[in-house]
C-alpha positions in Angstrom: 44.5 -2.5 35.2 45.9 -5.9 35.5 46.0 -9.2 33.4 44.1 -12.4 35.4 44.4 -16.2 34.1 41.6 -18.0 34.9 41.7 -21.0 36.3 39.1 -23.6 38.1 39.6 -22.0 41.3 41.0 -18.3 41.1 41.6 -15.5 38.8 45.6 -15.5 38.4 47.3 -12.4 38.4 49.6 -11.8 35.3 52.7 -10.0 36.9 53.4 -6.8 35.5 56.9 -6.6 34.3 58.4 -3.5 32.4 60.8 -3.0 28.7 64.0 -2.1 30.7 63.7 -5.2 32.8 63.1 -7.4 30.6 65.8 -6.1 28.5 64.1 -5.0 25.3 65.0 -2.6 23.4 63.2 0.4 21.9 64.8 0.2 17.9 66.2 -3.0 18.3 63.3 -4.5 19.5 59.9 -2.7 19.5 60.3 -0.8 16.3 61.6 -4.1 14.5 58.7 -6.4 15.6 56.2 -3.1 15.1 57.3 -2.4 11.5 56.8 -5.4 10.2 53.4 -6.3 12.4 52.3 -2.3 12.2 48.8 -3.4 12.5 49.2 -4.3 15.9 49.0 -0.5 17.1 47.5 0.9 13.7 45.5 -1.4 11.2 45.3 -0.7 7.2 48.8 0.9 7.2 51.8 0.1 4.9 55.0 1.5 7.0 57.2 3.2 4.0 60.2 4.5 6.0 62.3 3.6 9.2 64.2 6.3 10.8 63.4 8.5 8.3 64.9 12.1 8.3 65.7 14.0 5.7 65.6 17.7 7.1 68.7 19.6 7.5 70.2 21.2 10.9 68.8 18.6 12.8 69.4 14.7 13.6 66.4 13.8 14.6 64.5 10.7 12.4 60.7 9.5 12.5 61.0 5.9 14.0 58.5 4.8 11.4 56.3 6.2 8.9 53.4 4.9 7.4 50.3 5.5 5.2 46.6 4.5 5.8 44.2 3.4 3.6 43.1 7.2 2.5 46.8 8.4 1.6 47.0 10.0 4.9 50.9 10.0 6.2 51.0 8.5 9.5 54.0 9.4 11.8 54.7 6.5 14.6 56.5 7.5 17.8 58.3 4.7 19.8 58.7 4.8 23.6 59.5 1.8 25.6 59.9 4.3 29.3 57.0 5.0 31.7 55.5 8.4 30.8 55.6 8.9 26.9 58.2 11.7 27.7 58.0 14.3 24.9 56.2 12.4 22.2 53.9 14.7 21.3 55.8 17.7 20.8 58.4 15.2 18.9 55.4 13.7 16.4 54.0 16.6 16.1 57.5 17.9 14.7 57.5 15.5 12.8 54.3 16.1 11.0 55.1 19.1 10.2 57.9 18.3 8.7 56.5 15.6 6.3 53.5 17.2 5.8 54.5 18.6 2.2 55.7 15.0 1.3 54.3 14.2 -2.6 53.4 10.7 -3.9 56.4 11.0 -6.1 58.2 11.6 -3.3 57.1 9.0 -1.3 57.7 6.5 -3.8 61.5 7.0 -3.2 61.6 7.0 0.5 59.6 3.9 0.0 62.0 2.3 -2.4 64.5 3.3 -0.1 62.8 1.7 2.9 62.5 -1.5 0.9 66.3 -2.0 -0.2 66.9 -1.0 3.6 65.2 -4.5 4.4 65.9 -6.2 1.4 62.4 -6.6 0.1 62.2 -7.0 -3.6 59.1 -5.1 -4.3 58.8 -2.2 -7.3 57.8 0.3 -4.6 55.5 2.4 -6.9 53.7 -0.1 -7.8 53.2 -1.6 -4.5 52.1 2.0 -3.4 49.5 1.9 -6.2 48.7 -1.5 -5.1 47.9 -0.5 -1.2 46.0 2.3 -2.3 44.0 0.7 -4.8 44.7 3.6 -7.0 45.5 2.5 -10.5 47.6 6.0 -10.9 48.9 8.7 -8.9 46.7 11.0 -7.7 48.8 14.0 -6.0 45.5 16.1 -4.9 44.5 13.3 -2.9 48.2 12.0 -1.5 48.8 13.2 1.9 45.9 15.7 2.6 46.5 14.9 6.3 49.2 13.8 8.6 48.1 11.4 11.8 50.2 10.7 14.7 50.6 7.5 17.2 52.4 7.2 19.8 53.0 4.0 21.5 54.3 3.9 25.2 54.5 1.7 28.0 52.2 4.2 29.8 51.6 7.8 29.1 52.3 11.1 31.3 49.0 13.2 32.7 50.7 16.2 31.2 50.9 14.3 27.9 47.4 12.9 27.6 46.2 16.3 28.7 47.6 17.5 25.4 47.0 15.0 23.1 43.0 15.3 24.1 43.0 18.9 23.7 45.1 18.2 20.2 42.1 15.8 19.5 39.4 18.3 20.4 40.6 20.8 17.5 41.1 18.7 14.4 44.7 17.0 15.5 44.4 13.4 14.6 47.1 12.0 17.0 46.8 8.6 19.5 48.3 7.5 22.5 48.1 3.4 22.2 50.0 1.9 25.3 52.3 -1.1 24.9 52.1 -2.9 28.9 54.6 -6.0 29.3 53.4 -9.4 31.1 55.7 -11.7 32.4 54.1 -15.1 32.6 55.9 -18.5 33.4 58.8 -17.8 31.3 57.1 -15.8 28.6 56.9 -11.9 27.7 53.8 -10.8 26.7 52.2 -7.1 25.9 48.7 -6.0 26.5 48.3 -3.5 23.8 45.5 -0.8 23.9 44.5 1.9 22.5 44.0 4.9 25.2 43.5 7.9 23.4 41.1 8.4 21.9 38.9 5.1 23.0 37.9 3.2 20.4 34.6 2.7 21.3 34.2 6.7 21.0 36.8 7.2 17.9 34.0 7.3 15.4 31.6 9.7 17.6 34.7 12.3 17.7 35.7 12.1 14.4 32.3 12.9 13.7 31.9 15.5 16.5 35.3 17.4 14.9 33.6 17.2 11.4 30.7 19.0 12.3 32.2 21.8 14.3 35.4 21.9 11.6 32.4 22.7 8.8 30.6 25.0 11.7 34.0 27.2 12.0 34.4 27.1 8.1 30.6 28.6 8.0 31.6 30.4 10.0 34.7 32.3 8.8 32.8 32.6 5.3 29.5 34.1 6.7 31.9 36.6 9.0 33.5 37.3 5.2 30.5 37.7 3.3 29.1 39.8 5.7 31.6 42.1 5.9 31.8 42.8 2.0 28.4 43.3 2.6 29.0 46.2 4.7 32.0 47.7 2.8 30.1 48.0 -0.4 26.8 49.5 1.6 28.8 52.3 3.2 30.0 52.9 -0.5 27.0 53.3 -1.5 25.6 55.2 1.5 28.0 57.8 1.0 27.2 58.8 -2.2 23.9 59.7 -0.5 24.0 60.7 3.1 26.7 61.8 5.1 25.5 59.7 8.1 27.3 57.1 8.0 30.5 58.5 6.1 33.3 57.6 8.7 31.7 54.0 9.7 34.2 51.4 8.8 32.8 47.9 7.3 32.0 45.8 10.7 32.0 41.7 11.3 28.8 42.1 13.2 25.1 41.7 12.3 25.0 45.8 12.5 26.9 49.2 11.6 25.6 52.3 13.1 26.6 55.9 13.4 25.6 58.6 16.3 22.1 60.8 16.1 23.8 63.6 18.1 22.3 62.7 21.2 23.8 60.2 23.5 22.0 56.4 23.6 20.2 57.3 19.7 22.0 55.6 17.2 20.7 54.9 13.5 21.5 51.6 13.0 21.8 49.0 9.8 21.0 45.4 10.6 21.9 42.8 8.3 20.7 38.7 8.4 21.3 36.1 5.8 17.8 36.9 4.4 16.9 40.3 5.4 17.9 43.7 5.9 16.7 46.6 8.5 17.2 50.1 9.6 16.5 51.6 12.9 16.9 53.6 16.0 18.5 52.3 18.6 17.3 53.8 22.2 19.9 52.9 24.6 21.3 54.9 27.5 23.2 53.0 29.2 23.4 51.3 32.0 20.4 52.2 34.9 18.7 53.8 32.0 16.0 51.5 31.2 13.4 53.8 32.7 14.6 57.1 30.6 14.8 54.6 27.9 11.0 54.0 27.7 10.3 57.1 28.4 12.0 58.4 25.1 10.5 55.5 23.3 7.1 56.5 24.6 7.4 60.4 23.4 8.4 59.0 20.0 5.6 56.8 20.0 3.3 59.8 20.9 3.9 60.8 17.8 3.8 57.6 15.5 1.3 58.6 12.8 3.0 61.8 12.2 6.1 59.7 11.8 5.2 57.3 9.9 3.8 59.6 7.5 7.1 62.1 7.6 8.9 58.2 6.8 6.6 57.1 4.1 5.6 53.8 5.8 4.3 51.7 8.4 7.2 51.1 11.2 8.4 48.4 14.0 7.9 49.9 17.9 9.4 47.7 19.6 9.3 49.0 23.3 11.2 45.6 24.3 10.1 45.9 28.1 11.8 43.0 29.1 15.0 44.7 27.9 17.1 48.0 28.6 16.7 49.1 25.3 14.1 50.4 22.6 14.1 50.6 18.9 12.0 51.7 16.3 12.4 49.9 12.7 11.9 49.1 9.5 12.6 45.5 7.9 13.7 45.1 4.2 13.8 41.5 2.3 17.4 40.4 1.0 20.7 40.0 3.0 24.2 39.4 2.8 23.0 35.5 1.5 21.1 37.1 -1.2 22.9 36.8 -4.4 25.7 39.6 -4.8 24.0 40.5 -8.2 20.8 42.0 -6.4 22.8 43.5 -3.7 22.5 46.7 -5.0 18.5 46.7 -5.2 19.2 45.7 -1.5 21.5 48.9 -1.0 19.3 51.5 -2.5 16.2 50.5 -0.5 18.3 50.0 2.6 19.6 53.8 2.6 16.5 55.1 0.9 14.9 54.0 4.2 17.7 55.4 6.4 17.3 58.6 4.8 13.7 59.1 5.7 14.1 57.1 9.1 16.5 60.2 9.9 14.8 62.9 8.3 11.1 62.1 10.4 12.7 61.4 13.5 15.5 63.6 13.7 13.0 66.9 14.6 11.9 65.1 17.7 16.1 64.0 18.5 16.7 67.8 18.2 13.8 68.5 20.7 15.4 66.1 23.3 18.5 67.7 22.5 17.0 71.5 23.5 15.5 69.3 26.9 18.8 68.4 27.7 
């Protein structure tokens, strides 16, 4: 996009000039005005080191580093060329690298940074100052590293992968420096790009929720599968049915009835618990399916008197598949100390699911 004057008769065009022509250099230049002026591509940051590297086997140095307002580190990449080049993979580098960095630590790189410039400041307390802490707190210094990177313009390949960066919990910016020559004067349109700031607080939100979603996630997955390691414990100690079943990540555990499709099955929610069996042959089987189902359910109240209880037939005729169940209160959410109350009714009820269904398994087994 261009840059119009207005006048009383026309919008002006702003020529479009770029850093090389113009002469301007990327450290001698752009980083010197930026580091002293840092809110001009990242507002509430104090820049703490220029060039900064401090890794071994390698020369390469951070043009400036910075910290926000929440003691987040804040790596700044300088480009004054037409695509960004490799900026991304450089900051990201970077990041890494500093990631680790303590407030103790930081205080000396500061106090570096300041004789460097010849700033008489006491560096930790200036730190203090920024932060409005009144001491150091280490647990909250540098829980997060962000990234900027500042560019004339910026490479499809390398917005590409800073949004998909963005998208899973990478806090990195693309903020585009665009030089103006007008009537003997330089000027930059600076804007950010990436993400736009009219949608910045909607994604930071958005990444929140689905960072806390994978989190729920990864515990639930874990809960549930202790779940299942201390049921089959248990279970084995009292039927052989489910003796070589190893602990699953899924909702259910089953193990074979001896004929192909039947499976006794353990089903497991936050809040309840079930046992069944499952009636699935396979693909093009939904009619043999029912049919099974419907020979079972000939038979009901002789089950459910063999089983002790009143059960779920659940011919599912919009599905494939058929089950008959029984539903237990308590799951995996339930607290671990009345998981065991949970396990013996769960393979009580597997026990005499087996033992009133399996006659009528062993007569489809005889009908081939």
């Amino acid at each position: 996009m261009a840059i119009y004057e207005i006048t009383a008769d026309s919008l002006r065009k702003i020529d479009e000039t770029s850093f090389s022509q113009e002469g301007v250099k990327e450290r001698g230049d752009l980083q010197r005005l930026l580091r002293t002026q840092i809110e001009v591509i990242s507002p509430n940051t104090l820049v703490i080191a220029e060039e900064f590297g401090e890794w071994q086997a390698s020369k390469r140095r951070i043009d400036l580093l910075g910290i926000d307002k929440d003691a987040n580190l804040i790596v700044v990449e300088l480009k004054r060329d037409e695509d960004g080049g490799h900026m991304e993979l450089q900051a990201i580098r970077y990041a890494a690298m500093v990631s680790t960095m303590t407030f103790t630590r930081a205080v000396e790189v500061y106090s570096d940074y300041l004789a460097k410039i010849d700033k008489q400041l006491d560096a930790r307390e200036s730190l203090l100052d920024f932060l409005e802490w009144s001491e150091p707190d280490e647990d909250r210094f540098a829980q997060d590293v962000r990234m900027i990177l500042a560019s004339a313009d910026f490479s499809k390949e390398l917005t590409t992968a800073v949004m998909w960066l963005n998208d899973r919990d990478v806090d990195i910016r693309c903020v585009r420096l665009k030089p103006y020559r007008d009537e003997g004067k330089l000027l930059v349109d600076v804007q950010q790009v990436i993400p736009l700031p009219e949608a910045a607080a909607y994604q930071v939100q958005i990444r929140e929720k689905e960072r806390k979603e994978r989190k729920n996630r990864a515990e639930r997955f874990g809960l549930r599968k202790h779940f299942w390691s201390m049921l089959l414990a248990y279970a084995r100690t009292k039927t052989d049915l489910h003796a070589n079943i190893s602990p699953s990540e899924y909702h259910w555990t089953g193990a074979s009835s001896g004929f192909r499709g039947l499976g006794y099955n353990y089903l497991v929610t936050q809040h309840t618990a079930s046992v069944e069996l499952y009636i699935d042959r396979g693909s093009e089987c939904d009619e043999e399916n029912k049919l099974i189902f419907d020979g079972f359910h000939d038979k009901k109240d002789q089950i459910e008197s063999e089983f002790g209880d009143a059960l779920s037939w659940q011919r599912l005729d919009t599905k494939r598949a058929c089950r008959i169940q029984f539903v237990t209160d308590g799951g995996y959410r339930t607290d671990e100390s009345q998981w065991k109350t949970i396990f013996e009714q769960l393979v009580d009820a597997m026990i005499r699911l087996e033992r009133s269904l399996s006659p009528h398994v062993e007569m489809l087994k005889s009908n081939g």
